[in-house]
TORKOL-4160 file (C-alpha; in steps of 0.2 Angstrom, whole numbers, padded with zeros to 4 digits, m for minus):
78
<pt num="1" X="0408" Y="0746" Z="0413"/>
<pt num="2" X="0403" Y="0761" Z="0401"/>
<pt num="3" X="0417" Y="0773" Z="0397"/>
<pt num="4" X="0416" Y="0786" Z="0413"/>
<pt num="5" X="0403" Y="0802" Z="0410"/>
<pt num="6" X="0417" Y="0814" Z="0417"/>
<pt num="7" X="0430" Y="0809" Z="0403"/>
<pt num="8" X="0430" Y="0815" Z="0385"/>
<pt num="9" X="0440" Y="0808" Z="0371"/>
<pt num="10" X="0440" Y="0820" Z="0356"/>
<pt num="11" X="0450" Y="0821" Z="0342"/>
<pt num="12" X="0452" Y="0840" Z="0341"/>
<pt num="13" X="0456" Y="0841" Z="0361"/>
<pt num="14" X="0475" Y="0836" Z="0366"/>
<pt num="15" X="0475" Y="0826" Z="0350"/>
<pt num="16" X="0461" Y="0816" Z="0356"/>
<pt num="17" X="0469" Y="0811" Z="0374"/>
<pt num="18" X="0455" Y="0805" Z="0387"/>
<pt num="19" X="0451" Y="0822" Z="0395"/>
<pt num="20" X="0443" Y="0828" Z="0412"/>
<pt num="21" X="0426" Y="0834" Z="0403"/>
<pt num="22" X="0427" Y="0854" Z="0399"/>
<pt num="23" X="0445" Y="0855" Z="0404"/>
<pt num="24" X="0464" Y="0850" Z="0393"/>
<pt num="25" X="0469" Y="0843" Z="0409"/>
<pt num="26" X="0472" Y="0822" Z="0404"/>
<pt num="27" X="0469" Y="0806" Z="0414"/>
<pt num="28" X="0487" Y="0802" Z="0409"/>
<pt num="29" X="0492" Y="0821" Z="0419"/>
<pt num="30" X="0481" Y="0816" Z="0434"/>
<pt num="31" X="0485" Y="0798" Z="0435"/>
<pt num="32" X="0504" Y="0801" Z="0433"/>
<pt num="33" X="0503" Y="0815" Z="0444"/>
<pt num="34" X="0497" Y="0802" Z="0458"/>
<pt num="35" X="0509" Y="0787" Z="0452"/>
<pt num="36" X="0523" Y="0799" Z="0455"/>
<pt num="37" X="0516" Y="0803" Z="0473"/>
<pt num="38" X="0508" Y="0819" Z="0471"/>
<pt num="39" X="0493" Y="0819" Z="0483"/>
<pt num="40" X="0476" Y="0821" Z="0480"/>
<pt num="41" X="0477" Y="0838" Z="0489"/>
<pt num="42" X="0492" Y="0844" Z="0482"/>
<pt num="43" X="0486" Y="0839" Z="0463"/>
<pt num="44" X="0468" Y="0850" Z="0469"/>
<pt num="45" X="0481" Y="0863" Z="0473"/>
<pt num="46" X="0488" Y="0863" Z="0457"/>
<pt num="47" X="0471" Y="0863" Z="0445"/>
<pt num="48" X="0460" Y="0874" Z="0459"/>
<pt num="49" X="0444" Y="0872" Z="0446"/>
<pt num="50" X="0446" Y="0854" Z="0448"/>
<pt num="51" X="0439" Y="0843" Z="0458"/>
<pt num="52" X="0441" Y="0827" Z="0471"/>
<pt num="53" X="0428" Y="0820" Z="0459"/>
<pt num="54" X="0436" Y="0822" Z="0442"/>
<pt num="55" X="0450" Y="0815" Z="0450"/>
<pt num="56" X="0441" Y="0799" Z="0455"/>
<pt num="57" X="0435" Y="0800" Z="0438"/>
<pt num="58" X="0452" Y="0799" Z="0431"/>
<pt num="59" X="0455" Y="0784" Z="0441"/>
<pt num="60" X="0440" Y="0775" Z="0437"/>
<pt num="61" X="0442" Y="0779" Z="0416"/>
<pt num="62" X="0462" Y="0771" Z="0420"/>
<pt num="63" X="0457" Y="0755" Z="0428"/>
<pt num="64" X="0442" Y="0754" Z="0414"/>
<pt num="65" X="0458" Y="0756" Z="0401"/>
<pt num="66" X="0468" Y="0745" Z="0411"/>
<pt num="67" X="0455" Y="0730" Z="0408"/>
<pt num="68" X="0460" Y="0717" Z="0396"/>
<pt num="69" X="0452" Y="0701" Z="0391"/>
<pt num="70" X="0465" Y="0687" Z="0386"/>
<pt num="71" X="0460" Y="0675" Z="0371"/>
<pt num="72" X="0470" Y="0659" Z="0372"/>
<pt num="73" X="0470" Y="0653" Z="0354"/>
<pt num="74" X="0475" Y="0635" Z="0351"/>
<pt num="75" X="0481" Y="0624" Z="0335"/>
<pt num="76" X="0472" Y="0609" Z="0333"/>
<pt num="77" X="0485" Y="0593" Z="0328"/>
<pt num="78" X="0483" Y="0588" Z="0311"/>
């Protein structure tokens, strides 16, 4: 999976925190917001000029992030 269109990273924005694009508002805000129980309502409430989409983009950039790839690395016997 590509990194998710409505997700910026850049340097000079929220010291280069992922982003909801044209906005300061952070997956880590969104996705936090939700861990903590915040509904998707209430967080829509919150940022009015966002929308259900950005926030599913939020999730789909976490569980991208969230990926990891395990390399078992074994010594050979001498």
């Amino acid at each position: 999976m590509q990194m998710v269109d409505g997700i910026t990273v850049d340097p000079n924005v929220m010291g280069g925190k992922p982003c909801i694009r044209g906005t300061r508002v952070t997956v880590g805000t969104i996705v936090g917001q939700l861990g903590s129980g915040v509904t998707r309502e209430r967080l829509l409430e919150m940022y009015p000029y966002l929308t259900s989409g950005q926030i599913d983009d939020c999730l789909r950039f976490a569980a991208w992030r969230s990926q990891e790839e395990e390399i078992v690395f074994v010594e050979k016997s001498a």
